[in-house]
Structure formats: structure tokens, C-alpha cells
N, C-alpha and C positions, 0 to 999 in steps of 0.2 A: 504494500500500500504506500502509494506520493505519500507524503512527508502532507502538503495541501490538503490531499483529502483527508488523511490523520485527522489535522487542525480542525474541519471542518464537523468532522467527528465528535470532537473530543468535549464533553460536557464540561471538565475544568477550563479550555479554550470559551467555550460560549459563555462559560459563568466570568471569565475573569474580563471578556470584552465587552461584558452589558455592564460591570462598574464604574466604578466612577474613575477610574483610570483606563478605560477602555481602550482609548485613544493608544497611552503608552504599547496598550497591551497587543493591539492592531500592529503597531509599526515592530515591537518583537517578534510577534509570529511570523511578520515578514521576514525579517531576520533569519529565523529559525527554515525557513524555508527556504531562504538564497542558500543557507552556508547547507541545507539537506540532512539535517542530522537523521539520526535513526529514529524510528517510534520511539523509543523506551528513553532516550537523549531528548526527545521534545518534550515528553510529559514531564522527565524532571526539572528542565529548563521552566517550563512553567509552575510547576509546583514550587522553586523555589524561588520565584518572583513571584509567584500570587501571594506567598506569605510573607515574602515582606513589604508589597504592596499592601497588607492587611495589618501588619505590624506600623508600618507609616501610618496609615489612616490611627489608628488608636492612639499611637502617639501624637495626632495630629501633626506630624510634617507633612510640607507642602512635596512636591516632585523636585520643587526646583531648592529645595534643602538636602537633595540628595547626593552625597558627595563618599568617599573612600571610608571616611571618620563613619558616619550614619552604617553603611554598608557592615563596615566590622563589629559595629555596636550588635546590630541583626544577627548577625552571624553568631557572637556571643549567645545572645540571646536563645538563638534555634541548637545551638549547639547544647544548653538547659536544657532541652526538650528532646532534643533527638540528635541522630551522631552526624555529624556533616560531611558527605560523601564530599571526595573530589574535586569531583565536574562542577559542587557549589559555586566555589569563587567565580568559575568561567560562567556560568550562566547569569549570575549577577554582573560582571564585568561589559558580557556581551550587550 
């Protein structure tokens, strides 16, 4: 299966493009699409921007507060929570 239609598919893709950062989440999956990753490399790319696009919103940051310092903070944070593969930074980076 396209990497596209994956997207197109993918219920975390539809839930994380109707929020309030849709827009951002639009121009990633594009992203996601030029560079072709695998099914299983998309979904986690967006798993771990949908949650810290949800960590921003609570902490109320804007998009445009978002900077290297913010990103690590996240990362800290999800790393409390669960173990941080890898491909995290890169996906947050991308």
C-alpha cells in the first residue's frame, strides 16, 4: 500500500488533520509522503507529533513557541510515560 493511500486511511491521520493544528499536520503528511516512508515509519511519525501536538495545546504553546528547548522538554516528558524509540527525534525534527 502508497504511503498516500496509508494516510488517507489512517484514523490517527484524519483525527490529527480535523484539529486545531490540522494545517501543520497537512503539510507533514506531505512530508511523510515525498520522503515514502514505510506504513509502520508513518504511523509512528505521526503518533509522535500528534502527542506533542496535544502536549502543546495543554501546555498552551503556540506553534510558533516551538523551538529545540520545547521539543526536549516533550520528549522528557513522553519518555515518563513510555520508552522513546529512535526514529522519535527524527520525526519530531522532520
Amino acid at each position: 500500500m502508497e504511503v498516500e493511500e496509508y494516510l488517507g486511511r489512517s484514523r490517527l491521520c484524519r483525527r490529527l488533520r480535523r484539529g486545531p493544528h490540522g494545517q501543520f499536520v497537512e503539510r507533514y503528511a506531505a512530508r511523510l509522503v515525498e520522503e515514502r516512508l514505510i506504513r509502520h515509519g508513518t504511523w509512528r511519525c505521526l503518533n509522535v507529533v500528534g502527542g506533542l501536538l496535544s502536549w502543546i495545546t495543554s501546555r498552551r504553546y503556540k506553534l510558533v513557541d516551538l523551538d529545540e528547548q520545547v521539543v526536549e522538554r516533550y520528549l522528557r516528558y513522553r519518555g515518563r510515560r513510555q520508552s522513546i524509540q529512535p526514529g522519535d527525534r527524527a520525526a519530531l525534527k522532520r
